[in-house]
C-alpha positions in Angstrom: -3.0 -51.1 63.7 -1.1 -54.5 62.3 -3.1 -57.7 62.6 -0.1 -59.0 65.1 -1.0 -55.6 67.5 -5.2 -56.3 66.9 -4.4 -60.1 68.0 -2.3 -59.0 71.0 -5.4 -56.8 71.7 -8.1 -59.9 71.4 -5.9 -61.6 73.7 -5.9 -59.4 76.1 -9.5 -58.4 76.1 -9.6 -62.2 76.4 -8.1 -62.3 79.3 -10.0 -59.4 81.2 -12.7 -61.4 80.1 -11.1 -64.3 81.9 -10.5 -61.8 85.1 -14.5 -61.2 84.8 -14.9 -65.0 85.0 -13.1 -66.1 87.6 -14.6 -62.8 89.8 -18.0 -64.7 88.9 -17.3 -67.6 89.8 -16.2 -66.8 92.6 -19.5 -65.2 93.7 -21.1 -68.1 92.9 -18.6 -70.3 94.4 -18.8 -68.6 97.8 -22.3 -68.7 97.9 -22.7 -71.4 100.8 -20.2 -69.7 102.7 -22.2 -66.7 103.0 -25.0 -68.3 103.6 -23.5 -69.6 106.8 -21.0 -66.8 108.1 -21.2 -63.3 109.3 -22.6 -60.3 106.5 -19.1 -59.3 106.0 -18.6 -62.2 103.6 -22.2 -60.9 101.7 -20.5 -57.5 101.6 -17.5 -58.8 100.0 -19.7 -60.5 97.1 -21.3 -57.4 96.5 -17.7 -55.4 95.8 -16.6 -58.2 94.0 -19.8 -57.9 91.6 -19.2 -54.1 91.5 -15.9 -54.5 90.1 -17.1 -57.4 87.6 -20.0 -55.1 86.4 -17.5 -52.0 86.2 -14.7 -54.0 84.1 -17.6 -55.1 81.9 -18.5 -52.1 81.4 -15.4 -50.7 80.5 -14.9 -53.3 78.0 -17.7 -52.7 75.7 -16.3 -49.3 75.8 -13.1 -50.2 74.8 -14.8 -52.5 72.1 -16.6 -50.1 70.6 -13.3 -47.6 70.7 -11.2 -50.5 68.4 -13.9 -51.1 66.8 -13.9 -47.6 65.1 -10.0 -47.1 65.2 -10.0 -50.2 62.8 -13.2 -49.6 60.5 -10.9 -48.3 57.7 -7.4 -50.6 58.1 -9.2 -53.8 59.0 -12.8 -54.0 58.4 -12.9 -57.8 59.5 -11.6 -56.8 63.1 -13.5 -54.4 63.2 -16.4 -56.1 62.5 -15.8 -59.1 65.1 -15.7 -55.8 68.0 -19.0 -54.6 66.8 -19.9 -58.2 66.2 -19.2 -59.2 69.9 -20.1 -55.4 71.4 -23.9 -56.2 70.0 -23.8 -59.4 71.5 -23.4 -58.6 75.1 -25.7 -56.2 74.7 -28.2 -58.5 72.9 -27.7 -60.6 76.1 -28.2 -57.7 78.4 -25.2 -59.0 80.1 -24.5 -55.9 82.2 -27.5 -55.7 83.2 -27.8 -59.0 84.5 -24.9 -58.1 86.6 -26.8 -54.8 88.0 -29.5 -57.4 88.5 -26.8 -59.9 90.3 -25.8 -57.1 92.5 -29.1 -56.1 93.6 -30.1 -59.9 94.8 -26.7 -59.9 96.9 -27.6 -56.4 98.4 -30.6 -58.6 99.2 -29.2 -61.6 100.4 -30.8 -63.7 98.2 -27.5 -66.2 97.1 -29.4 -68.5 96.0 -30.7 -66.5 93.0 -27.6 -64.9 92.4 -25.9 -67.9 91.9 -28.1 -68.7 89.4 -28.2 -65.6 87.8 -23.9 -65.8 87.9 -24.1 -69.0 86.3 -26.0 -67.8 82.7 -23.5 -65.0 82.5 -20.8 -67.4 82.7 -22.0 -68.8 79.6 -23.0 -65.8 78.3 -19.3 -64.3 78.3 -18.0 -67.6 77.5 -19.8 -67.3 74.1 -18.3 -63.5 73.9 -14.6 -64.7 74.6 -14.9 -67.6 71.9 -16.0 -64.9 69.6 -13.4 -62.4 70.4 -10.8 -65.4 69.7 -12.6 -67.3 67.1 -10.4 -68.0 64.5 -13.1 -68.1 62.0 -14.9 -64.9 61.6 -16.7 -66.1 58.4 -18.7 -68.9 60.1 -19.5 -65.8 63.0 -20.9 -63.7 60.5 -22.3 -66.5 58.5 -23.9 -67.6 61.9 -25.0 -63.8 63.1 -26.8 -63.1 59.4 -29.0 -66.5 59.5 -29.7 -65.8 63.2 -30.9 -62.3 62.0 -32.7 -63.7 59.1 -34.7 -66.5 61.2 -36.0 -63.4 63.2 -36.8 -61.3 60.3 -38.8 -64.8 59.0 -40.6 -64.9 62.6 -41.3 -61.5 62.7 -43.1 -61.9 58.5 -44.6 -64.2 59.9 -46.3 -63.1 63.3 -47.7 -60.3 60.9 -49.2 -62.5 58.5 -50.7 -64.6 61.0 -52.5 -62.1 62.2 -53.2 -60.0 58.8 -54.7 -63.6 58.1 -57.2 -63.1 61.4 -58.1 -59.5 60.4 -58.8 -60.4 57.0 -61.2 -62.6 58.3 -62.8 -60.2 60.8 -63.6 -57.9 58.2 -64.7 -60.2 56.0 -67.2 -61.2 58.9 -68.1 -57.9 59.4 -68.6 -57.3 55.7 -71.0 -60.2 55.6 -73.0 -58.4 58.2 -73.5 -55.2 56.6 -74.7 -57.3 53.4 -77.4 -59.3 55.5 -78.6 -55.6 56.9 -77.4 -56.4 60.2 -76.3 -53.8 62.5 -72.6 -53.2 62.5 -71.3 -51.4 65.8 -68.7 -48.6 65.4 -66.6 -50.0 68.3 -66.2 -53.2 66.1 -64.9 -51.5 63.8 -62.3 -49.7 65.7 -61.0 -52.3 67.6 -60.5 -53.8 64.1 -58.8 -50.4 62.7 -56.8 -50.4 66.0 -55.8 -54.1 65.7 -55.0 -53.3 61.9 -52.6 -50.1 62.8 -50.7 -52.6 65.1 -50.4 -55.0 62.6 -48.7 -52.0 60.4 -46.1 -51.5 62.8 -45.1 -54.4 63.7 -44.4 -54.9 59.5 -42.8 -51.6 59.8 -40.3 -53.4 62.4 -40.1 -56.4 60.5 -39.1 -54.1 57.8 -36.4 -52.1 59.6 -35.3 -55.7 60.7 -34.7 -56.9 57.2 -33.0 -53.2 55.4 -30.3 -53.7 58.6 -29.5 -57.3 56.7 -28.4 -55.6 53.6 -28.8 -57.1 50.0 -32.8 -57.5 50.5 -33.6 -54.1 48.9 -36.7 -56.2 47.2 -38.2 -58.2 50.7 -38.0 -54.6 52.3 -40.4 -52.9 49.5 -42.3 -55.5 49.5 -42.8 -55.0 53.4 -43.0 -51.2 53.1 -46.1 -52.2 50.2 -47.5 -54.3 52.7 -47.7 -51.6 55.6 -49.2 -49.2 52.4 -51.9 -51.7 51.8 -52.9 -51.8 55.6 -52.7 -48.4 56.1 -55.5 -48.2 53.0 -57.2 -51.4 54.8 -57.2 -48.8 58.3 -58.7 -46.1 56.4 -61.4 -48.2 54.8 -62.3 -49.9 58.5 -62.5 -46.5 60.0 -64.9 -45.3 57.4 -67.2 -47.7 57.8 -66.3 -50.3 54.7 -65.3 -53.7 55.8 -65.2 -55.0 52.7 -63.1 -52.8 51.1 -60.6 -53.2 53.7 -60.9 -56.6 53.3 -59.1 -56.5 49.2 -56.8 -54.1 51.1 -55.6 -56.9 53.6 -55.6 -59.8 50.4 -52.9 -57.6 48.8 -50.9 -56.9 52.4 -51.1 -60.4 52.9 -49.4 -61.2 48.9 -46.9 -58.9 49.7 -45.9 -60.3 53.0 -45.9 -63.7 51.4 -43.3 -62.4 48.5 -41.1 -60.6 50.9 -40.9 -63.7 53.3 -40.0 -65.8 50.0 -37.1 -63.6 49.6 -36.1 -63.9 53.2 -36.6 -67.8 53.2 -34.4 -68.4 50.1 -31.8 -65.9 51.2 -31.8 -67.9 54.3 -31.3 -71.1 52.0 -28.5 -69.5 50.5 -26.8 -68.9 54.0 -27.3 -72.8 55.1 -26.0 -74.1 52.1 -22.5 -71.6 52.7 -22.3 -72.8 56.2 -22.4 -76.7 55.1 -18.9 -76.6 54.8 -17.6 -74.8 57.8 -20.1 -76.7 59.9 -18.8 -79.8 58.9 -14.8 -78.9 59.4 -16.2 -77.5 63.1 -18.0 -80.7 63.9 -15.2 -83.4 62.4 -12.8 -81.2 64.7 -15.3 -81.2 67.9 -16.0 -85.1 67.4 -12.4 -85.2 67.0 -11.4 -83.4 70.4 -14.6 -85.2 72.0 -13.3 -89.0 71.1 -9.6 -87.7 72.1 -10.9 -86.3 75.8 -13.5 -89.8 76.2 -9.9 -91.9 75.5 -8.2 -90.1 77.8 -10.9 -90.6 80.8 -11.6 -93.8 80.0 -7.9 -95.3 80.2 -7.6 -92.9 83.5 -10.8 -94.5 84.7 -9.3 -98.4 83.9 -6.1 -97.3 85.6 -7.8 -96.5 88.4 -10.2 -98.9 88.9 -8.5 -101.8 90.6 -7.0 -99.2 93.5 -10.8 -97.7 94.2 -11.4 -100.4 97.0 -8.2 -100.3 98.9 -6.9 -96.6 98.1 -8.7 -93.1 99.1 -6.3 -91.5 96.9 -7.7 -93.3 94.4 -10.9 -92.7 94.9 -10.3 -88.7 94.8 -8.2 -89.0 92.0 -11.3 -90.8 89.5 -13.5 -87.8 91.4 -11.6 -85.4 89.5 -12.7 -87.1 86.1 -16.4 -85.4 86.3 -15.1 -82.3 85.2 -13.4 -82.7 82.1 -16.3 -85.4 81.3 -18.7 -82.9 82.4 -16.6 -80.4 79.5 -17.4 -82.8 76.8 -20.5 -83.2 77.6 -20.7 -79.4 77.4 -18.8 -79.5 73.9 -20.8 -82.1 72.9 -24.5 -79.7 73.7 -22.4 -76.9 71.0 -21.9 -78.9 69.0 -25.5 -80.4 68.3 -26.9 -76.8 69.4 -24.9 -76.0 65.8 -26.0 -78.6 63.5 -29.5 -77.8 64.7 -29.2 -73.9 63.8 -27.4 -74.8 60.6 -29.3 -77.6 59.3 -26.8 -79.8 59.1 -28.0 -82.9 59.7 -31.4 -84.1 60.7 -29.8 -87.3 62.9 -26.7 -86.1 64.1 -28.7 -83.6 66.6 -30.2 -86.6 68.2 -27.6 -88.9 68.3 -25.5 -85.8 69.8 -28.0 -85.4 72.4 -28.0 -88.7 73.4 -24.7 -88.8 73.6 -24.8 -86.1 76.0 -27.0 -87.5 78.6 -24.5 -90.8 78.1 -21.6 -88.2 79.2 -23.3 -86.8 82.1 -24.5 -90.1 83.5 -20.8 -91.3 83.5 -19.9 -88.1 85.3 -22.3 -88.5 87.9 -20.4 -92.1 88.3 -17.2 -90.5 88.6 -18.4 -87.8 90.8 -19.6 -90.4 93.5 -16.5 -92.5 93.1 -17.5 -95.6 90.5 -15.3 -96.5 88.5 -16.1 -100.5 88.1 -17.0 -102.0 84.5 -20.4 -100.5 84.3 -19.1 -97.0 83.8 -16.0 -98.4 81.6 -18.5 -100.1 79.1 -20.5 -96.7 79.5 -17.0 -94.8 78.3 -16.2 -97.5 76.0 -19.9 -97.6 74.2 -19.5 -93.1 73.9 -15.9 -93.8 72.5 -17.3 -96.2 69.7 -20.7 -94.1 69.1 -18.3 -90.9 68.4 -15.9 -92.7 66.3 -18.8 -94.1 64.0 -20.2 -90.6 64.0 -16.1 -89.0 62.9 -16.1 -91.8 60.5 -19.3 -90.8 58.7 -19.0 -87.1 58.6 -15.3 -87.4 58.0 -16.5 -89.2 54.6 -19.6 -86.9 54.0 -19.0 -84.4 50.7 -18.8 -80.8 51.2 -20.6 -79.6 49.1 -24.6 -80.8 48.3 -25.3 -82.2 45.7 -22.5 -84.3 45.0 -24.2 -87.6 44.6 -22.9 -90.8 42.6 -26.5 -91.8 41.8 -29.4 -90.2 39.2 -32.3 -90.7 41.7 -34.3 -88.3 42.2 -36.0 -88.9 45.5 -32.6 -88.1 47.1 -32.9 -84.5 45.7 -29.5 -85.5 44.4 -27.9 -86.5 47.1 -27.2 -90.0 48.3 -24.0 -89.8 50.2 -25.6 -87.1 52.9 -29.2 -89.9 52.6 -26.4 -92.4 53.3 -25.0 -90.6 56.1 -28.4 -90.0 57.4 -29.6 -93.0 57.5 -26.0 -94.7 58.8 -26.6 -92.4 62.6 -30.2 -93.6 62.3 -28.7 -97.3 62.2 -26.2 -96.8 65.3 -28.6 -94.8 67.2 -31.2 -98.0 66.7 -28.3 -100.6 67.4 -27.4 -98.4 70.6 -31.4 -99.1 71.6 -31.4 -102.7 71.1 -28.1 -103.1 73.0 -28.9 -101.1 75.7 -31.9 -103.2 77.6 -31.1 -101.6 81.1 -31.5 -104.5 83.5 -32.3 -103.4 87.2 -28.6 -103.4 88.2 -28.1 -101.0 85.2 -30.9 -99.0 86.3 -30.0 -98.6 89.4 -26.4 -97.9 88.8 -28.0 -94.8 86.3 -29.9 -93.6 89.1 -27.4 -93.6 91.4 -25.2 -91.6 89.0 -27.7 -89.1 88.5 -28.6 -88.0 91.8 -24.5 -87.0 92.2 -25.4 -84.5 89.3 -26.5 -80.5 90.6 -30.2 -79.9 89.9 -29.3 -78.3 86.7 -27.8 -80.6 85.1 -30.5 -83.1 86.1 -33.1 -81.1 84.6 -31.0 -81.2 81.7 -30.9 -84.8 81.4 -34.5 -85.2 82.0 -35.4 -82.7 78.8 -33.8 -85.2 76.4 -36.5 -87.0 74.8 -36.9 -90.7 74.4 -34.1 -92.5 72.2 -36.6 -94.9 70.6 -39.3 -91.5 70.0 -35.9 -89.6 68.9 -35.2 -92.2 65.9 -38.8 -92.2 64.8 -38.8 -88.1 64.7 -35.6 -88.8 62.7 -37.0 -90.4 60.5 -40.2 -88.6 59.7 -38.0 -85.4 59.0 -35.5 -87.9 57.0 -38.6 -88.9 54.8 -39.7 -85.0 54.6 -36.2 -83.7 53.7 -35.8 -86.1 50.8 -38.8 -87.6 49.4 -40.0 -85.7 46.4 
């Protein structure tokens, strides 16, 4: 197979996948008129689900079928099918849709619709990879998501390796003051030891699936040795002995989750680059789409009092607002993963609560010079942010000064600090007097429930900055 033929295949898995979305949303789109009319339209949800959850099916089969007619000729395209086909399991997505079908057989909309709304993200994630043109920064992506839970998983073991070191070292200094030592203490701490084993042994298989960390995983497989001796010496009545046993577990678990931590380095400081090209390029589209509304929202404004069609017309502007907004959560929900920048995460998310506030405006018909100056001031704060990462090196380290508390490098301290500055400018402008209050209110109650709850998770601007700050300071400082 030619790459022309496995692109014309992408596409067209693509557009099932497309098929499988608009089925979905039409579920959840006809949910309040099921509510209200006879079973029949309940019935017809529940055959439209079938044949959502059956076309899913049967592509994850075909997936997996490419994915092994390619493996020799084209090893990247095939590794994007397995790649995606691990994904939707991952995200038990046909499941979900068993689970979808089983609320409608129920009657309980209301729960389906929610349920039909997360696997609408879900495969909107799984199209984006199927057509990414960048399979590097997937991998890239999918090996330091792997690593991060490889890191979690060293470390839920050593926490608790840490709390049974303890225990028998508390049980130990019983036996040396002649105090009575029950046998059931001891096997609950044998017991709790032998689950601390396996779950290194899965840590462990976690980390050999990675590749390249032949070292971290004997060090893991030395670690489950050493409790295994530490079981042994519990159940035989030796606390103390088990306790040097758990010391060495604990060293070795400590070495192999250095080796996962600095391979994990390694990965963040590949992805710098990419990150940045995807996040000049999303600020890019972002500033583009907010111009657009904006001079669509000033045309418009004048007619809102004497025309409907007006009025419908500015209506329509929530959703592609809405869309940015929702380009402008990946985008931050990547620079947090990669590490990319400690300040552009929460001036991102600030952004986004600007976005959605303007869209609630737009939703209930506003369109006077409040909401303008709202578009305007999201315009200027994501041309300020393009600007500075537009300018930011690519690769660290490239600094034009010999300080050291920079950890050589001033331009991405610059940068850092030049989003703290707009984000603390934006604060200072943007006393809300009660008119401006209550405009903001009135825009958010036009939003769904979820995407008020959404608003009301982002955190304090003013608290934001500070947090900034404090990880500035403990990012560069020496």
């Amino acid at each position: 197979m030619n790459a022309v033929a496995y692109r014309a295949g992408m596409h067209r898995y693509a557009g099932r996948m497309g098929s499988i979305v608009l089925a979905l949303v039409f579920v959840a789109g006809s949910r309040a008129s099921a509510d209200d009319k006879t079973v029949s339209e309940a019935d017809k949800l529940q055959f439209t689900q079938k044949q959502v959850q059956a076309l899913m099916q049967e592509l994850q089969e075909r997936m997996f079928h490419l994915s092994e007619l390619t493996k020799q000729a084209e090893p990247d395209n095939s590794t994007r099918l397995v790649l995606a086909l691990r994904k939707a399991r991952e995200e038990l997505i046909v499941e979900q849709m068993r689970e979808i079908l089983d609320k409608l057989s129920q009657r309980d909309l209301s729960k389906a619709t929610d349920d039909t709304k997360q696997v609408l993200v879900k495969l909107d994630a799984l199209k984006k990879l199927l057509i990414a043109a960048d399979l590097e920064l997937e991998l890239q992506l999918e090996r330091l998501r792997q690593l991060q839970a490889a890191i979690r998983k060293v470390d839920e073991a050593i926490k608790v390796e840490t709390q049974q070191k303890s225990e028998s070292a508390r049980l130990d200094g019983l036996q040396k003051k002649k105090q009575d030592v029950k046998q059931a203490a001891l096997d609950r701490a044998k017991q709790a030891e032998a689950a601390n084993r396996q779950r290194t042994a899965d840590a462990a298989t976690a980390t050999k699936t990675l590749g390249q960390l032949d070292p971290a995983v004997q060090s893991l497989s030395a670690a489950g040795k050493s409790m295994s001796s530490a079981e042994a010496k519990l159940g035989g009545g030796s606390p103390g002995d088990a306790e040097g046993e758990q010391s060495d577990a604990l060293k070795k678990l400590a070495d192999a989750r250095s080796m996962l931590e600095k391979d994990r380095q390694r990965v963040l400081q590949e992805l710098q680059q990419q990150v940045k090209r995807v996040v000049v390029e999303n600020l890019q589209e972002m500033l583009d789409r907010q111009v657009a509304i904006r001079r669509a929202t000033e045309a418009l404004s004048p007619q809102l009092a004497r025309k409907r069609e007006a009025v419908v017309e500015l209506q329509k502007l929530a959703i592609p607002e809405q869309r940015i907004a929702t380009l402008c959560q990946q985008t931050r929900e990547l620079v947090e993963e990669t590490e990319f920048s400690v300040t552009l995460g929460p001036a991102l998310e600030s952004l986004e609560k600007d976005m959605l506030i303007v869209s609630g405006d737009l939703t209930g018909g506003r369109g006077n010079r409040h909401v303008v100056e709202s578009e305007q001031a999201i315009e200027a704060d994501l041309k300020d942010l393009l600007d500075t990462f537009k300018e930011l090196p690519t690769a660290a380290g490239q600094c034009d000064s010999q300080c050291s508390g920079c950890k050589g490098n001033m331009n991405k301290l610059l940068a850092e600090l030049k989003v703290v500055r707009m984000m603390q400018m934006r604060v200072n402008k943007g006393t809300i007097d009660a008119d401006e209050a209550a405009r903001r209110r009135a825009a958010i109650a036009e939003l769904p429930a979820d995407v008020r709850e959404i608003i009301g998770k982002l955190r304090d601007r003013q608290a934001t900055i500070r947090d900034a700050m404090d990880q500035l300071h403990a990012r560069f400082a020496q």
